[in-house]
C-alpha positions as a printed Julia matrix, in Angstrom:
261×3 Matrix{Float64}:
 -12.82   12.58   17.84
 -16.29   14.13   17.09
 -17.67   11.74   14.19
 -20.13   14.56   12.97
 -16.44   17.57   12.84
 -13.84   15.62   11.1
 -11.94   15.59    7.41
 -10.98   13.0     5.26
  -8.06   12.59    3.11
  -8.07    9.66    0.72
  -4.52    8.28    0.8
  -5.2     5.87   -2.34
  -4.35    6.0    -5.95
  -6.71    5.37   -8.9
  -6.38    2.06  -10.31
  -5.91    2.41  -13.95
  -3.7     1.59  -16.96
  -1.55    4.36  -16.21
   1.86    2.24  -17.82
   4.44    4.06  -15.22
   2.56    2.53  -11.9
   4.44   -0.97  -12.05
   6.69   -3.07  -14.13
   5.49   -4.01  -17.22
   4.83   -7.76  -16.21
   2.44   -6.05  -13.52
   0.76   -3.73  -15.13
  -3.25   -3.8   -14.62
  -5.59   -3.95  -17.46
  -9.38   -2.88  -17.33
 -11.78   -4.01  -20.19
 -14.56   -1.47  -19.9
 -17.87   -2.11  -20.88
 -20.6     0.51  -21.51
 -24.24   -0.12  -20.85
 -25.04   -1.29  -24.46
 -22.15   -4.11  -24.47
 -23.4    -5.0   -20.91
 -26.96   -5.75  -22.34
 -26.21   -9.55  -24.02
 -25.36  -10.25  -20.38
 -28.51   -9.11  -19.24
 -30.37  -10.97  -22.09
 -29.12  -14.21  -21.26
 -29.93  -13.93  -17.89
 -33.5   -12.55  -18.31
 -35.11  -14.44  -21.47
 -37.91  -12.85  -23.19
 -36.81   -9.08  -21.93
 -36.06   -6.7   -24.86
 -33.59   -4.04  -24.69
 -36.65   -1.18  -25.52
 -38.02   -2.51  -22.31
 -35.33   -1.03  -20.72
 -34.81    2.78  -19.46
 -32.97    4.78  -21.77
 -32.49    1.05  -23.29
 -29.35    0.55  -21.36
 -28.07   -2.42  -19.62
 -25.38   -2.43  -17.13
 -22.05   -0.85  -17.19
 -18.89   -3.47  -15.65
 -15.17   -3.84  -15.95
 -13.43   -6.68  -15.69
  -9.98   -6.73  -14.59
  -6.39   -8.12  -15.01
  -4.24   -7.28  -12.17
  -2.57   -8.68   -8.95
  -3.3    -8.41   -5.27
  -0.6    -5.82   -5.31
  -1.78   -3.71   -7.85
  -2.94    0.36   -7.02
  -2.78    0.46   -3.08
  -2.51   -2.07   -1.17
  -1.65   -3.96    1.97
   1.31   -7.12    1.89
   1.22   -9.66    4.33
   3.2   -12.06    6.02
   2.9   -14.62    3.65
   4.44  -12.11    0.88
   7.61  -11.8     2.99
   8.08  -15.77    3.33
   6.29  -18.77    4.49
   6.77  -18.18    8.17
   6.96  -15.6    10.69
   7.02  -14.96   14.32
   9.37  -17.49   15.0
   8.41  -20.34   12.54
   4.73  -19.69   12.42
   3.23  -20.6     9.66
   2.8   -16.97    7.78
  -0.41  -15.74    7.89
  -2.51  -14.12    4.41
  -4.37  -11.05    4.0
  -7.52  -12.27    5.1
  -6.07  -13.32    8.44
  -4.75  -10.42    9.28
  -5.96   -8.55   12.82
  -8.55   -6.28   12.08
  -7.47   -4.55   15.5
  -4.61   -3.06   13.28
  -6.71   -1.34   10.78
  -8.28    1.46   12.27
  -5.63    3.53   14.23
  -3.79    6.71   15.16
  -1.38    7.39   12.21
   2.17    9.41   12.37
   3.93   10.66    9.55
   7.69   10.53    8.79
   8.97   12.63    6.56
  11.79   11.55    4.19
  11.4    13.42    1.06
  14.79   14.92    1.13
  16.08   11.16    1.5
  18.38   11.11   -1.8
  16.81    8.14   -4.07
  17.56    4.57   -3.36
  18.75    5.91    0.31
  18.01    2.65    2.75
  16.65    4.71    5.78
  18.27    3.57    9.46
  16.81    2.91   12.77
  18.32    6.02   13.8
  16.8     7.56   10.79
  13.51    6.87   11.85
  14.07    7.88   15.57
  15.88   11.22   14.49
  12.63   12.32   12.35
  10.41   11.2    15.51
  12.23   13.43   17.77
  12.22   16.41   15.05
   8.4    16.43   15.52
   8.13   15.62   18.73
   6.35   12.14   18.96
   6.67    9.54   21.05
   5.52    5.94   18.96
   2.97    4.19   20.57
   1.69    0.42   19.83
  -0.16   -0.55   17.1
   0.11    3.25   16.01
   0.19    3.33   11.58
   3.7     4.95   10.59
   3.23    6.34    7.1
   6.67    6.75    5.16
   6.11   10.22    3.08
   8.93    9.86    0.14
   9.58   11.85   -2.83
   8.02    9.44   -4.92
   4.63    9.49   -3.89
   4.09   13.23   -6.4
   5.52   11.22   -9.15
   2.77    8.43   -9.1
   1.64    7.28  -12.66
   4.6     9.58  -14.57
   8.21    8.35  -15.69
  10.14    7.46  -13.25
   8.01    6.78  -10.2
   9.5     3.32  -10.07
  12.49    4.3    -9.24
  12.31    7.58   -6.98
  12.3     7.72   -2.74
  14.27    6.14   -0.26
  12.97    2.69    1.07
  13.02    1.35    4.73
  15.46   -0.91    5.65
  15.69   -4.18    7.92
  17.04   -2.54   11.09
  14.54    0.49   10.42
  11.56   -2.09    9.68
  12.38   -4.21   12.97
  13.04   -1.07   14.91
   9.37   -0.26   14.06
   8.39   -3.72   14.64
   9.94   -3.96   18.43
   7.94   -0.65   19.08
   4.8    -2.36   18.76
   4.03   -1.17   15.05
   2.18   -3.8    13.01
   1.03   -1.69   10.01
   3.43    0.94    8.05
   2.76    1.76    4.51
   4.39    4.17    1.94
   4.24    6.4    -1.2
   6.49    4.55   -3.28
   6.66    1.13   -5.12
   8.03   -0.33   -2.75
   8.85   -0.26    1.09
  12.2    -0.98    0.16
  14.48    0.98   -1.71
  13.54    0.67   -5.49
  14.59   -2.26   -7.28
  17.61   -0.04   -9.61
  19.17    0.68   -6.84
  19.39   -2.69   -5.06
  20.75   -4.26   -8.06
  23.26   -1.94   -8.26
  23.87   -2.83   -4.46
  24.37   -6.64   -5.18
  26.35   -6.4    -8.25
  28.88   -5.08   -6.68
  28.79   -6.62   -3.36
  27.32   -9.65   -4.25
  25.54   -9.65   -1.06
  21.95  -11.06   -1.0
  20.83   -9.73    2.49
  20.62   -5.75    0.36
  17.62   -7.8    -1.5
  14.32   -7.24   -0.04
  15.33   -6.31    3.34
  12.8    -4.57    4.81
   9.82   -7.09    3.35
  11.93  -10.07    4.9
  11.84   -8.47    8.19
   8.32   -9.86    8.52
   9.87  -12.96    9.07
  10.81  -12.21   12.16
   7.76  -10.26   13.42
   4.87  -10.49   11.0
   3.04   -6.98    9.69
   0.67   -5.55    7.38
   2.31   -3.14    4.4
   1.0    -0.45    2.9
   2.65    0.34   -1.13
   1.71    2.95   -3.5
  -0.73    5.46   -1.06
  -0.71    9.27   -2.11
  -1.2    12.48   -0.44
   1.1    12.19    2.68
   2.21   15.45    2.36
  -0.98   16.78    3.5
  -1.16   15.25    6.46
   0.43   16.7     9.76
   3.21   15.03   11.75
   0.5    13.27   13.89
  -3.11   13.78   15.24
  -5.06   11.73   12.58
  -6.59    8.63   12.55
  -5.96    5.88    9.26
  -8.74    3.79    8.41
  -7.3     1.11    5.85
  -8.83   -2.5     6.07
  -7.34   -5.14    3.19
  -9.66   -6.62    0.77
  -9.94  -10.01    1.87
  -8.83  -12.88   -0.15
  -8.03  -16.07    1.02
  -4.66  -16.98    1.92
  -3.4   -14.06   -0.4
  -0.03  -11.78   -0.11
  -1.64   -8.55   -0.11
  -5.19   -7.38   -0.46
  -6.32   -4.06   -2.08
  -7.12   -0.89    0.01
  -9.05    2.33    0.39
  -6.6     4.08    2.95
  -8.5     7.18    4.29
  -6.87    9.52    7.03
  -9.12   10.86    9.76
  -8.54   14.27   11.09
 -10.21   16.26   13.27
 -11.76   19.47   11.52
């Protein structure tokens, strides 16, 4: 791809504190402070300097912030699915995780006619790839385009779109895939629906699914990215390197697609 004739899409959502991104226990908070509450910072850390001194007598601007590793978009790691992986390795955090997997040739998959809670199927997954004619390829970044992603920050986002379930998730996983992210909360099916799913079948392997299939083959996961529906099928590149924090379950990101102009 010519460098100097390409287009970027930016495939993450504003962190703010929107109150229909997460759960209420997650929510993020931002204290905001202008340039005139930034200046007894300043002061205290250069004695004897007077706010007139100062260009338009403003200090700095900051924020400080109140949130998880998980909160706006992000990338999970092994260690969020469970303490090992890869056959009893010990699970690896976000700031482990191969930067190899980061920068690569992205394919879209289409499932925003997926009723919501729908648990999408291996054969799912290879259907949609034969509908637009791709073959998967290694280390290639499968984006999951739900109808959730348009409701992002209004009522009922946490509940809307299909998720991706353990057979899908491994399917991926045997392909080579080691990064996958989606639109919605979740990669898995949201939350309302699952507990629906184990009330009345009482059976805990509905819980989680597709996250606990890193415990088998350990892989980065992208939650709450936007725009997917303006990408093509295929024929982009994503760009989405994890904040790194040490030993952590996820890491924020600044997902960009890549396409040639």
């Amino acid at each position: 791809m010519d460098i100097n004739r390409r287009r970027l899409i930016d495939l993450s959502v504003t962190l703010d504190t929107n109150p229909y991104t997460d759960p209420p226990p997650l929510l993020p908070r931002i204290d905001y402070m202008d340039h005139q509450q930034g200046w007894p910072e300043m002061a205290a850390l250069f004695p004897g300097l007077e706010l007139q001194q100062l260009p338009g007598q403003e200090a700095w601007a900051a924020e400080r912030l109140h949130i998880t590793t998980h909160s706006g978009t992000h990338m999970d790691a092994p260690w969020h699915y469970a303490s090992t992986t890869d056959g009893g390795s010990p699970a690896y955090g976000i700031d482990e995780l191969p930067l190899d997997w980061c920068l690569r040739p992205g394919v879209k998959l289409d499932f925003r006619k997926m009723p919501d809670g729908y648990v999408v199927t291996a054969q799912d997954v290879q259907t949609e790839l034969e509908r637009i004619g791709y073959c998967i390829q290694p280390l290639d970044i499968v984006l999951v385009n739900t109808s959730a992603g348009v409701l992002f920050g209004q009522p009922g986002y946490l509940d809307k779109g299909c998720g991706i379930g353990r057979e899908a998730t491994l399917w991926l996983l045997e392909q080579g895939i080691r990064v996958v992210g989606t639109d919605g909360w979740s990669w898995d099916a949201p939350f309302k629906y699952t507990r629906e799913r184990f009330a009345e079948t009482g059976d805990p392997t509905l819980i989680w699914e597709g996250h606990k299939a890193g415990r088998e083959i350990g892989y980065g996961q992208m939650e709450k990215l936007t725009n997917l529906e303006s990408l093509p099928d295929y024929g982009f590149w994503v760009s989405c390197f994890p904040y790194k924090i040490k030993h952590a379950s996820a890491g924020f990101v600044r997902a960009v697609a890549i396409l040639a102009d």
